[in-house]
C-alpha positions as CSV (number, residue, x, y, z in Angstrom):
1,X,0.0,-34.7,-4.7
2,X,-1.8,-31.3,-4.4
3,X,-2.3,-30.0,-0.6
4,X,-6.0,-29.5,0.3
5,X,-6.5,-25.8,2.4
6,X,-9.4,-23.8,3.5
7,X,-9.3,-20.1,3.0
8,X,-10.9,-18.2,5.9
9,X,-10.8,-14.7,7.9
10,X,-12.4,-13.0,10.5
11,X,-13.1,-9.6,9.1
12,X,-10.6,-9.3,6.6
13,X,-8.2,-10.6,9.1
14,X,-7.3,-14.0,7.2
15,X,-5.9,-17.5,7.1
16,X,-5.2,-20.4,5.2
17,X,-6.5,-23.2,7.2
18,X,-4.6,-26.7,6.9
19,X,-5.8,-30.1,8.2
20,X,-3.1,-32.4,9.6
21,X,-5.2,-34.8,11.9
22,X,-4.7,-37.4,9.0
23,X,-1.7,-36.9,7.4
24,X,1.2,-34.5,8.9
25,X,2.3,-31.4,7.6
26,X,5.6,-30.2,8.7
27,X,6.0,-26.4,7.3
28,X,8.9,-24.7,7.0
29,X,9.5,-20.5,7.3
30,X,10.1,-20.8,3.5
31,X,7.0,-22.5,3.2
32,X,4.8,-20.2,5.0
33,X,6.2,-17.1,3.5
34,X,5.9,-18.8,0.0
35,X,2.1,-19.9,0.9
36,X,1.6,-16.2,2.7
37,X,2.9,-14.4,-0.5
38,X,-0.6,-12.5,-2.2
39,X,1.0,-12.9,-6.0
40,X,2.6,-16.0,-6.4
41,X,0.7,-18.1,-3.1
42,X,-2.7,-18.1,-1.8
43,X,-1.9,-15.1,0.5
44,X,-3.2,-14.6,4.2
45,X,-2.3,-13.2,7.1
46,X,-1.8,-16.0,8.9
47,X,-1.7,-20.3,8.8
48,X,-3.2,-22.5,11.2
49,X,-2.2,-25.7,11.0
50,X,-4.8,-28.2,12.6
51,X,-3.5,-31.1,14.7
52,X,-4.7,-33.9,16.4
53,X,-5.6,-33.2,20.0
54,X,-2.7,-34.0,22.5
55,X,-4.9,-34.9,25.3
56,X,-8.6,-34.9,26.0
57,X,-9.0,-30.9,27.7
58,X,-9.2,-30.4,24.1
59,X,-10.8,-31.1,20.3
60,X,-7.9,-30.4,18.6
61,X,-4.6,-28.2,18.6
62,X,-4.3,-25.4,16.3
63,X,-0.2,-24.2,15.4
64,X,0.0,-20.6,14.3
65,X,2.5,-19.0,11.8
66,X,2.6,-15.7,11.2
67,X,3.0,-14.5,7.4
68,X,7.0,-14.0,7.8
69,X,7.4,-17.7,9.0
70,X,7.4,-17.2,12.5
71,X,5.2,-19.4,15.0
72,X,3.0,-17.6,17.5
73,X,0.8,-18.5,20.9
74,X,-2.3,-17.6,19.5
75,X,-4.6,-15.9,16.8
76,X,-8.0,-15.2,17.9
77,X,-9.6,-14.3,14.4
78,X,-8.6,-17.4,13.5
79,X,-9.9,-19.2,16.7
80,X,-13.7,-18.4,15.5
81,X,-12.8,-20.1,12.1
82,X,-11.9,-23.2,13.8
83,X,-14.2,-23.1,16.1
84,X,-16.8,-22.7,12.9
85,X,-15.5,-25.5,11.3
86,X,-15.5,-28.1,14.4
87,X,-19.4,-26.5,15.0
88,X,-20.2,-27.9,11.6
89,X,-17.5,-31.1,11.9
90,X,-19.2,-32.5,15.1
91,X,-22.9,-30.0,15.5
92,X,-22.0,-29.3,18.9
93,X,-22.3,-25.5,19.8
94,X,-19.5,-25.5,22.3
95,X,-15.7,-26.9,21.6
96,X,-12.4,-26.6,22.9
97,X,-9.5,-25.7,20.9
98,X,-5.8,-26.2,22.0
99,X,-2.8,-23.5,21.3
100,X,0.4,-22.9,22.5
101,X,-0.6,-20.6,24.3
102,X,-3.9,-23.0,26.3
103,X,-6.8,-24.2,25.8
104,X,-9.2,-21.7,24.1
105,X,-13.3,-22.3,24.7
106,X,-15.4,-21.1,22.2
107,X,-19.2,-21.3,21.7
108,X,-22.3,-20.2,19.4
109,X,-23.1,-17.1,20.4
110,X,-26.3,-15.0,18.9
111,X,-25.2,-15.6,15.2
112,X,-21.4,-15.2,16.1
113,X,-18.7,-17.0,17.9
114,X,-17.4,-16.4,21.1
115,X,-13.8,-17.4,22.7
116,X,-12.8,-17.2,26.0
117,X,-9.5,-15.8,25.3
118,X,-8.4,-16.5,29.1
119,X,-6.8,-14.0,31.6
120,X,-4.5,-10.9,30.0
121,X,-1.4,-10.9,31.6
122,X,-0.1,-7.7,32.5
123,X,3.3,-8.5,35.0
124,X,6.5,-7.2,32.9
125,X,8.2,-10.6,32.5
126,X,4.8,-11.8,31.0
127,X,4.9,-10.4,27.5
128,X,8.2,-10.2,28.0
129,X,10.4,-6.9,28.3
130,X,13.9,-6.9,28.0
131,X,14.1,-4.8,31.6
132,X,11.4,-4.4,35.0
133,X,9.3,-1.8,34.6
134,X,5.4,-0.7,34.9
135,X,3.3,-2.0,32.4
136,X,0.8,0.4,32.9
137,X,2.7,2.9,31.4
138,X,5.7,1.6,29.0
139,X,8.8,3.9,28.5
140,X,8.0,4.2,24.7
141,X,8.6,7.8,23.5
142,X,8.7,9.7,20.2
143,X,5.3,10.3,18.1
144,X,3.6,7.4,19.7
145,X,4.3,7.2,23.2
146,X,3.4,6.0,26.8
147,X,1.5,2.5,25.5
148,X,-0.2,0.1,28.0
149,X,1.6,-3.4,27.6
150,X,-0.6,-6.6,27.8
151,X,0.0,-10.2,26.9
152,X,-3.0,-11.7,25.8
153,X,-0.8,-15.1,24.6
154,X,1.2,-13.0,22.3
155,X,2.3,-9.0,23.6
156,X,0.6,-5.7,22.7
157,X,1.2,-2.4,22.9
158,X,-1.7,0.1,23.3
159,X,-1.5,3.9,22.4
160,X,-4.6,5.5,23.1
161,X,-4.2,8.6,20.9
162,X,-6.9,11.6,20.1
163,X,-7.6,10.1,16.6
164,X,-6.4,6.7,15.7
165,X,-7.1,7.2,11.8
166,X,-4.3,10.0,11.7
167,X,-1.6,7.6,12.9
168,X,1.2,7.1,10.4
169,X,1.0,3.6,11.5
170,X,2.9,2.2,8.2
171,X,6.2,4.3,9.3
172,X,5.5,4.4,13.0
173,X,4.4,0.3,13.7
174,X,7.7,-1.0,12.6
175,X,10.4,1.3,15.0
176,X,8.1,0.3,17.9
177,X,7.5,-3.5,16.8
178,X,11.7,-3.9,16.8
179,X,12.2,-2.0,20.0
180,X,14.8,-3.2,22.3
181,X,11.9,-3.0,25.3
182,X,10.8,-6.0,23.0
183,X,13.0,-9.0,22.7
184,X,10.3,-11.0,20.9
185,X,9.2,-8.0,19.5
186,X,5.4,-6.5,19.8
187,X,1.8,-6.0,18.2
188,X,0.9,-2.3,18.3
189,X,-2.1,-1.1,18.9
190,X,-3.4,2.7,18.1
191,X,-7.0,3.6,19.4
192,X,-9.1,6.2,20.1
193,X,-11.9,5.9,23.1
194,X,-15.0,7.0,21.7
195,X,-17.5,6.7,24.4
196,X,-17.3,4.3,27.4
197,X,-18.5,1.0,25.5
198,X,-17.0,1.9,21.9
199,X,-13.5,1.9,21.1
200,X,-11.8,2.5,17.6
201,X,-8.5,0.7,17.0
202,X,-5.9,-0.5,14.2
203,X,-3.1,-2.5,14.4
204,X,0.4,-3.6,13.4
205,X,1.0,-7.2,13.7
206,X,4.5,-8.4,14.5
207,X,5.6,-10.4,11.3
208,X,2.3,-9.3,9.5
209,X,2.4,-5.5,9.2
210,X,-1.2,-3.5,9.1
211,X,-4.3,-6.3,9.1
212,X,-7.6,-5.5,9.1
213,X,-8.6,-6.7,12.2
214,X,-6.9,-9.0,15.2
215,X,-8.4,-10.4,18.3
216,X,-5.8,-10.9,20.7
217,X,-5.1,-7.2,20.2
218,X,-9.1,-6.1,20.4
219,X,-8.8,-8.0,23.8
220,X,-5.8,-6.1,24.8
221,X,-7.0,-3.0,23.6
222,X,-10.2,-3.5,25.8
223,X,-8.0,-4.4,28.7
224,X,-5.6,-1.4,29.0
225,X,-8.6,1.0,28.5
226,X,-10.0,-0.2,31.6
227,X,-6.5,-0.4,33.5
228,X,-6.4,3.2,32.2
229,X,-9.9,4.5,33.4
230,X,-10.8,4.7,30.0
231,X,-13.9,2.6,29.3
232,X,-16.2,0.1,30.5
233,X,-15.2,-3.5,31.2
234,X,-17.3,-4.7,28.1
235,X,-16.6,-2.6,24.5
236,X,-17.5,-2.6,21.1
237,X,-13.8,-2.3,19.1
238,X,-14.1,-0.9,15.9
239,X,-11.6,-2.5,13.8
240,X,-10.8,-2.1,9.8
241,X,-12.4,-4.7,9.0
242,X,-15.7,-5.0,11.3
243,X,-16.5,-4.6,14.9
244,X,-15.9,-7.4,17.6
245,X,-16.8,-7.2,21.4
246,X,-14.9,-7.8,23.9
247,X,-15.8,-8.2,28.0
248,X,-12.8,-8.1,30.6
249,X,-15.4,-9.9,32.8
250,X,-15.2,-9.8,37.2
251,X,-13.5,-13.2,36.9
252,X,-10.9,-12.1,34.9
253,X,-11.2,-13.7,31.8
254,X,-11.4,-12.2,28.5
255,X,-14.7,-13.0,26.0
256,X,-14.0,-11.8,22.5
257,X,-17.4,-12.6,19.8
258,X,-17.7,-12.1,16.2
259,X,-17.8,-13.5,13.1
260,X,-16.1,-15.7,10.9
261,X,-16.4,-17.0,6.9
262,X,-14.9,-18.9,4.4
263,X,-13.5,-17.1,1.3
264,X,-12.9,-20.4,-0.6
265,X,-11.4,-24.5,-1.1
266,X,-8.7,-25.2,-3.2
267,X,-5.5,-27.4,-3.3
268,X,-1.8,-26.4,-3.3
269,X,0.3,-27.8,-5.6
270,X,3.4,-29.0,-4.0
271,X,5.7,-27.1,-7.1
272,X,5.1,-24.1,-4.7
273,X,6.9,-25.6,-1.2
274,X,10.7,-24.1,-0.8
275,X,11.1,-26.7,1.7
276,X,9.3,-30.3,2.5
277,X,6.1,-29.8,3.9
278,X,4.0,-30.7,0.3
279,X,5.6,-34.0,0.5
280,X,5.9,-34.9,3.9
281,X,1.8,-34.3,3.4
282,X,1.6,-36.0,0.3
């Protein structure tokens, strides 16, 4: 039996959605990189794999794989889809969405969605680093150097550079991504401050390589600007694929807002699995 999915993204930044509330879906690395694959699967970014809720603090829980078959905390691009889909699943205007990283609130917001991505965490052992040392200033040398480390449920690393578009981020994102500062390796973030409230940033995803656009890292991004004098508690990021906003509000949380869409429907067939997860599903 074929695999229903939804294909979704968050300015360019995308996903294929799966629904396991009714029947479980166990995927396997070799599944997800065979489903991730842009020529022979449906390609994406990133899958979320919806689940049923695992207590009542929440609608659902949401498991994240990156593209290369690893599982991550959290995605916030793919947050808003969710949170679209539950909007037009149960027409509330306000849902919560579990991760493994916490609960995640998200809400209509002028048009867009907002999530409450929580509280950055910015103590060494947070993100983690292999050794003690100030995240505020990361012993990263070489071309890209002295980066800002945040954890915003998976770990960043922000340059703030004079122009973010001449960043050889292809041959530079990798070196830093596999760092030994790193033992779970890192998302790096290039970005230029423009003015106080407008930021432009790109970004290498660990296990993804150069996306379009990613929220956890906008919200990082925004968050070691401030911890660096740098801007405004509540930024515009101009990403690839589309601005998002971001607040660091005065009670510490982080509010990222922007928009999400479908791309299309379809059905897997289960020829394409490596491992078990189209049968276990069908």
């Amino acid at each position: 039996m074929a695999l229903p999915f939804r294909k979704m993204h968050g300015l360019g930044n995308d996903f294929i959605v799966l629904d396991a509330r009714v029947r479980p879906i166990a995927l396997t690395p070799a599944d997800v990189v065979a489903l991730a694959d842009r020529r022979t699967g449906v390609g994406a970014d990133t899958i979320a794999v919806i689940e049923p809720a695992r207590d009542r603090e929440a609608d659902l829980f949401v498991r994240f794989h990156n593209c290369d078959g690893g599982e991550i905390g959290t995605c916030g691009n793919a947050t808003r889809c969710i949170a679209m889909l539950l909007f037009a699943e149960t027409g509330r205007d306000r849902v919560r969405i579990a991760t493994a990283d916490g609960v995640l609130e998200a809400w209509r917001s002028g048009g867009q969605i907002a999530v409450d991505m929580g509280r950055p965490r910015l103590d060494w052992r947070d993100l983690p680093l292999a050794e003690p040392v100030d995240t505020l200033h990361l012993p990263i040398s070489g071309p890209l150097a002295d980066p800002v480390g945040v954890s915003m449920g998976n770990p960043h690393a922000v340059f703030f550079v004079p122009d973010a578009e001449a960043v050889d981020l292809p041959e530079l994102g990798p070196a830093i991504e596999h760092a030994p500062l790193f033992p779970e390796r890192v998302n790096v973030e290039v970005a230029t401050v423009e003015a106080p409230d407008r930021i432009r940033m790109r970004v290498w995803e660990r296990g993804a390589g150069i996306t379009l656009a990613c929220g956890s890292g906008a919200c990082a991004t925004l968050v070691a600007a401030v911890r660096r004098g740098l801007s405004a508690r509540k930024a515009t990021l101009v990403l690839d694929g589309g601005d998002l906003a971001v607040e660091w509000r005065d009670d510490d949380r982080v509010i990222m807002t922007g928009p999400a869409a479908t791309s299309f429907i379809g059905e897997i067939d289960e020829s394409l699995f490596p491992g078990t997860a189209g049968r276990a599903a069908a």
